[in-house]
N, C-alpha and C positions, 0 to 999 in steps of 0.2 A: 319311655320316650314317646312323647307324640308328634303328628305333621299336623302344622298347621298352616294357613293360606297368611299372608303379611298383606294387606292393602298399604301401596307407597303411594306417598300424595305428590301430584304434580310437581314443586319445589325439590323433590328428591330421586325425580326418577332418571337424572342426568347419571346419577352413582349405580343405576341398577342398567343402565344403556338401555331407556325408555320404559322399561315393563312396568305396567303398572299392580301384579298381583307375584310375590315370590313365597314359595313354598318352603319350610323350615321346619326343621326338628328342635324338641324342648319340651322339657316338663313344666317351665313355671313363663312368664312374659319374660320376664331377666332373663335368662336360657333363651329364649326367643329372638330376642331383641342382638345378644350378642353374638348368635349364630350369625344374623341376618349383617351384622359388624363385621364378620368376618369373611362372610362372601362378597359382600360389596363395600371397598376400603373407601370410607368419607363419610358414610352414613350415621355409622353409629354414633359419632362427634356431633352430630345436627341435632340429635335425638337426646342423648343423655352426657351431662355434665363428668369430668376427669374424675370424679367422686362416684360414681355410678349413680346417680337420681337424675329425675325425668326433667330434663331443663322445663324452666318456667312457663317457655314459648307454646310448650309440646303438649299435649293431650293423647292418650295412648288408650284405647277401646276394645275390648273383649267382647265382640258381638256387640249390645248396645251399648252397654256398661264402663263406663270410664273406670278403669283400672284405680283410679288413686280413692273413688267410693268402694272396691273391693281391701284387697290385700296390699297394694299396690304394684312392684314388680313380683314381688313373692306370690302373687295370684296366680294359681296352678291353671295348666292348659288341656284342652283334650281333645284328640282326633278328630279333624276334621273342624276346630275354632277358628273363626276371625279376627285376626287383630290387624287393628286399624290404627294408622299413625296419623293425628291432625293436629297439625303446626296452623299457627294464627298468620292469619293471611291480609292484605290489604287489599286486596281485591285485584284483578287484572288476572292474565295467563302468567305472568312472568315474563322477561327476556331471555332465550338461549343463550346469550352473552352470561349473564347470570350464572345462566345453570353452567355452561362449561366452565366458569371460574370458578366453581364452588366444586367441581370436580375435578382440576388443575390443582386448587391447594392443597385437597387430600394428599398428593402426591407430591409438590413440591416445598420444600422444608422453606419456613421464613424464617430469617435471623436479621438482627438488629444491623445498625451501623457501628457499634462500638465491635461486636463480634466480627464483621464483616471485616475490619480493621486488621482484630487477633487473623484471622484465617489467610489475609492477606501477607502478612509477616511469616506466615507458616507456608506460604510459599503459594496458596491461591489466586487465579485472578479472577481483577475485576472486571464487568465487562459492562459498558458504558454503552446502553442500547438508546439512548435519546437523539431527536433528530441536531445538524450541527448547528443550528441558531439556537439549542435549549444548548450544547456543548459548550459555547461560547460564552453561558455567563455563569461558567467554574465544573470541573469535573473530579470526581477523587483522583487524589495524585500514585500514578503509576498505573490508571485503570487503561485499556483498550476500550478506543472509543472508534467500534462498528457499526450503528446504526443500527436500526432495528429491518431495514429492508432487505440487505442482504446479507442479513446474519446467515444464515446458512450456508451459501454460498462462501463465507471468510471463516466464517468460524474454524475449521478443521485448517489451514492455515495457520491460522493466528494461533489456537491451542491445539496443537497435535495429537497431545495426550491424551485420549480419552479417560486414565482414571484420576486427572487432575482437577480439583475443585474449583467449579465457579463460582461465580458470586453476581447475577445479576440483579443491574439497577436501571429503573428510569426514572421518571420523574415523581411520581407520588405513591410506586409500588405495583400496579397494577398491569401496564405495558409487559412489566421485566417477568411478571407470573406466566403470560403468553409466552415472551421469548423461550424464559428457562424452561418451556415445555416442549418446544419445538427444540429445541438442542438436545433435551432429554432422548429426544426420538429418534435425535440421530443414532444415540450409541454412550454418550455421555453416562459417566455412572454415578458422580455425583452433584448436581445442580440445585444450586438454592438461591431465593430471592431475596432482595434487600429492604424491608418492611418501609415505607412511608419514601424510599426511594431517595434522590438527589435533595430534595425538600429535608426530609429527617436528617440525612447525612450532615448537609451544613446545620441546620439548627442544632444539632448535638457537639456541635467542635469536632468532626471528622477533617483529618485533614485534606484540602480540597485546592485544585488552582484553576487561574484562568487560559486554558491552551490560545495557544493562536493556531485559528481556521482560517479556509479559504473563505473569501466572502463569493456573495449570489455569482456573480458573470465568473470566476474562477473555476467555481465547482460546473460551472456549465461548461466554461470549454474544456476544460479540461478531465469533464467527465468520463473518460473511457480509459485514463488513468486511474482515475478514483477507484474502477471497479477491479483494477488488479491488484492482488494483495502483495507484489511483490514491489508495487509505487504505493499507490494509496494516497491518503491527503497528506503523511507525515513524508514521504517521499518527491510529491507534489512540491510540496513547501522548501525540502528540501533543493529542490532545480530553482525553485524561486530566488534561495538565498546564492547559489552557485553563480562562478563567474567564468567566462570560458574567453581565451583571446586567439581569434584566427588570425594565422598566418596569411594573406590574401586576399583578397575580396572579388578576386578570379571564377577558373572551371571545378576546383576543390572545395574555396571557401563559398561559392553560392548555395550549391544546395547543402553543405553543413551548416551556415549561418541560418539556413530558411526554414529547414525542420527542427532545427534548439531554438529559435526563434518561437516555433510553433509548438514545440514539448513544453515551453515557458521556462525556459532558461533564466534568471532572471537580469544578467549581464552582459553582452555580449560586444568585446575589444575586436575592433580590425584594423588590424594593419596593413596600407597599399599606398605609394604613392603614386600610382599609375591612376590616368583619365580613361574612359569609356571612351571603347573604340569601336568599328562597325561590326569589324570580327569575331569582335568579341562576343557580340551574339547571336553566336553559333551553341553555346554553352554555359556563357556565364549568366545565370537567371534571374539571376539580382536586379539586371540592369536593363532599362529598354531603348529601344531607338530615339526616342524624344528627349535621352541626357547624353547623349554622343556628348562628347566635350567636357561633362562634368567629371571631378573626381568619383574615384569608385566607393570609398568609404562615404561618399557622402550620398552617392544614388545607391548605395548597399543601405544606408541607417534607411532612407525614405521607403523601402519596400519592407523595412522590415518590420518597421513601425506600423505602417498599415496593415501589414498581417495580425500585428503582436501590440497595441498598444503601451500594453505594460512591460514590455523589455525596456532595458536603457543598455542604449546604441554608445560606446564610448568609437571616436572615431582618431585614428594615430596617421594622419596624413601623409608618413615620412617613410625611409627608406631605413631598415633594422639594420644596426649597427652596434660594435661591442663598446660601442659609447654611450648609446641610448637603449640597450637589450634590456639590462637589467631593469632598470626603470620604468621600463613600458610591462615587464614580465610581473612585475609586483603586485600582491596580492588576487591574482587569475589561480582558480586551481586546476585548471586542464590549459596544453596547448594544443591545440589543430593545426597543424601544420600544413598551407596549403601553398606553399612557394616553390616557385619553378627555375631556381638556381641552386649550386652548390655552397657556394659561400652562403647562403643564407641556412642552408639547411645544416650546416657544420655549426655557425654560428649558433640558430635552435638549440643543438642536441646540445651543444657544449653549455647556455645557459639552463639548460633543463636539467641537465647532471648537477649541476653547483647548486641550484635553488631546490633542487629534489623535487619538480614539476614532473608529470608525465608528459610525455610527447606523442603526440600523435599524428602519426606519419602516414601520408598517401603521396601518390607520383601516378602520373600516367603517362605513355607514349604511344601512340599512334592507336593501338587495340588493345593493350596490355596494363592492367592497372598493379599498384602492391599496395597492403592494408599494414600497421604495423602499430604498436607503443611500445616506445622506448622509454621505459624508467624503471632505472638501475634499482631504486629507493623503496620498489613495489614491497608489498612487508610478505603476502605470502611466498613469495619466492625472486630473488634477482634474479633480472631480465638483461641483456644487454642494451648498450647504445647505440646510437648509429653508428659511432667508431668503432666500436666491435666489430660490425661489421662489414665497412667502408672505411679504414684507418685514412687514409688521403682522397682526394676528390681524383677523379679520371682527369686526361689530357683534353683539352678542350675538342679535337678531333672525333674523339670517341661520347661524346656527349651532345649531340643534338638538341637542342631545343625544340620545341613544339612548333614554334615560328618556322623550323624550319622544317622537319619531319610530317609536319600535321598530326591530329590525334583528332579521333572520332568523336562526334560531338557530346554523343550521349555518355561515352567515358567515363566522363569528369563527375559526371551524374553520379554513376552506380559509385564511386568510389571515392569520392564527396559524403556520401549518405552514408556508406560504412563507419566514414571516421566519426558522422555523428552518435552511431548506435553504439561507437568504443567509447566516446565523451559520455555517454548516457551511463553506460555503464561503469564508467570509474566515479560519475559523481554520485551513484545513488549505492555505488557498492555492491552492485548483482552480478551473478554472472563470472565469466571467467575472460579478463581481457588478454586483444592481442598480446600478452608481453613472455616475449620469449618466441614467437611464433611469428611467421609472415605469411597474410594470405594474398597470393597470385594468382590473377586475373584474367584469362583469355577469355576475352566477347568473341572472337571468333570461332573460337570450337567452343564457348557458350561452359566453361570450364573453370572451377576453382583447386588451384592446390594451397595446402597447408604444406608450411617451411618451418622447420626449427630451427631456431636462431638461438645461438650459444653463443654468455659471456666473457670475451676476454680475462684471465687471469690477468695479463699485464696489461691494460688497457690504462694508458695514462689520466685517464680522465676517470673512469667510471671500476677501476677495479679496487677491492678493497686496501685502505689505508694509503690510497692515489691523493697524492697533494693536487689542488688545480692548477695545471700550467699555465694556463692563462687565457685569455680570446687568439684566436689565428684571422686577420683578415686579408681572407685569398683574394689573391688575383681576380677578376671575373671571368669565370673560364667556358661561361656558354652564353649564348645572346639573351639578354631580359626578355621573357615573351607574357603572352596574356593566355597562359594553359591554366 
């Protein structure tokens, strides 16, 4: 066995991590050549063809001597020989881009689109690293489409699994060979790329669709969405198609209409037939001093529309009733409940129970706020309804209005915004919502407690195999006010 010196030519020293001279043992150049294969894995593929002969490109030198004038690989070696590897060149240094892709393939396996297909069915994903205007004109169906920016950052998300097969693609093969390398490094143990990319895919009949993306101004505001894997654009889209109908246009409904407004809600119903009053802005935010006089649904749409272009403001001028409940409640799939009477808030729960709606419950007085959703219908677990837990409304003595008690201005605020983070969370499905639970509110000792709230077994309305008795419309048993 001899040591001999290997001279590696520029084009190949990305496989050797720069060196340009590697030392190896061998009796004959073949022996040589596939020591030198197996120290540095890519090389020896550049050099000699699956067949073991010296690819065409290649010129391989024994001291002066070109190898293929001697013995050829069979040309025996001796201590202290030079062999010299020279690949046909076009002239230039090369690009580092180059040389790192040609040491990336070593390592990452290509397979086709009809395989990538098979491996897909066998339970792999695909993962759709192109940016989303190339998304937009068709992606393979069922693929995760993460971009290629912050792949790293969703990746582990999106595939948990480290010994789960991927399959990256992008547009014509090349991109996806980068990604699958950067994912390899995370921990990933089996990554491979998708040869000739999105391009091959469709021209071979892979099946493929057209998603619907956010276009440009979407993806910009609503960018720091985009970057949580728990929204994302399909979560995004998802608020887009969502409808949400507040009860109020008051100190509840402003700031929940103003941040699902701004989350890009894509509907948003209010119901108020009350005008803009001066007091009223103390708290309601929707609305300013230059529409005193005007209704509040209709100075709630005008601010909300200029925050939010793309919302549509649906406006119910009128006072809720179990004559017009149902019919305004129709097709909304969250309520916010932001009304400051009992008959209205009886009326809510009881059409929220019949239509299987969540409710979403806020109140405040004076310093003291409560968060709540009320739906019976939840599937991980039932929850109570308000009758559950208020079977009748109080004596009108014992209930106060805000008109009359006062209620601190910012209140309405902090517990306004709660019931939006609970909307958020039942439309997009995260998380674990109020139901079953009350959270209470002291701004004054600056304090939250959590309340379990247990459902009625007999609850006429909401317990199981409960026929609906019907709408009840109370008396009015506190003054109309603008909390």
């Amino acid at each position: 066995m001899s040591t001999v010196t290997v001279r590696i030519p520029t084009p190949l020293r990305s496989f050797t991590d720069g060196a340009d001279e590697i030392r190896v043992e061998g009796t004959t150049v073949d022996d040589v050549l596939k020591a030198l294969g197996t120290a540095h894995a890519g090389l020896l593929e550049r050099v000699m063809s699956p067949r073991g002969e010296l690819r065409n490109f290649v010129n391989v030198y024994l001291g002066s001597d070109n190898v293929r004038s001697l013995d050829g690989l069979a040309t025996p070696v001796a201590d202290n020989d030079v062999v010299s590897i020279v690949p046909a060149v076009a002239g230039g240094a090369g690009k580092a881009k180059d040389r790192r892709l040609a040491k990336i393939k070593s390592s990452i396996p290509e397979i086709t689109p009809v395989q990538a297909v098979e491996l897909q069915h066998e339970g792999a994903a695909v993962l759709d690293v192109r940016e989303a205007d190339e998304i937009s004109q068709g992606s393979p169906v069922g693929a995760y489409r993460l971009g290629r920016a912050y792949l790293e950052l969703r990746i582990e998300d999106t595939v948990p699994d480290m010994d789960r097969t991927i399959l990256v693609m992008c547009s014509g093969g090349v991109r996806s060979l980068f990604a699958a390398d950067a994912i390899k490094q995370l921990g990933y143990r089996d990554v491979r790329s998708v040869i000739g990319g999105f391009s091959r895919w469709k021209n071979d009949g892979q099946p493929f669709e057209v998603p619907r993306v956010l276009d440009a101004d979407a993806r910009e505001r609503y960018s720091r969405h985009l970057l949580m894997p728990e929204i994302g654009e399909a979560g995004q889209l998802k608020l887009i198609d969502s409808k949400v109908l507040l009860l109020g246009a008051g100190g509840l409904g402003s700031p929940a209409a103003f941040y699902l407004a701004a989350a890009g809600v894509g509907t948003l119903g209010l119901v108020d037939d009350d005008i803009v009053d001066r007091s009223n802005l103390q708290r309601q935010i929707l609305h300013t001093d230059a529409r005193i006089g005007t209704p509040k649904v209709a100075s709630a749409r005008a601010t909300l529309e200029a925050l939010n272009p793309a919302v549509k403001v649906i406006e119910h001028q009128t006072r809720l009733d179990s004559s017009n409940v149902e019919e305004i409640f129709s097709g909304f799939d969250v309520i916010v409940d932001g009304s400051d009477n009992f008959p209205t808030r009886y009326l809510v729960n009881d059409a929220c129970v019949k239509l299987g709606i969540p409710n979403v419950h806020g109140a405040v007085y004076r310093f003291e706020g409560q968060i709540s959703v009320f739906w019976p219908a939840y599937e991980k677990r039932r929850g109570p309804c308000y009758r559950c837990l208020y079977p009748e409304p109080p004596p009108a003595e014992m209930a106060p209005s805000c008109a009359e008690a006062g209620v601190l201005g910012i209140l309405p605020g902090v517990v306004g915004l709660l019931e939006a983070v609970e909307a958020i969370k039942i439309l997009l499905g995260i998380g674990e919502p109020l139901v079953g639970k009350m959270l209470y509110y002291d701004a004054l000792r600056a304090h939250f407690t959590e309340l379990k709230l247990e459902p009625d077994p007999e609850c006429p309305y909401c317990s199981e195999g409960a026929q609906f008795p019907g709408y009840v419309d109370y008396e009015e048993l506190c003054a109309v006010s603008n909390a």
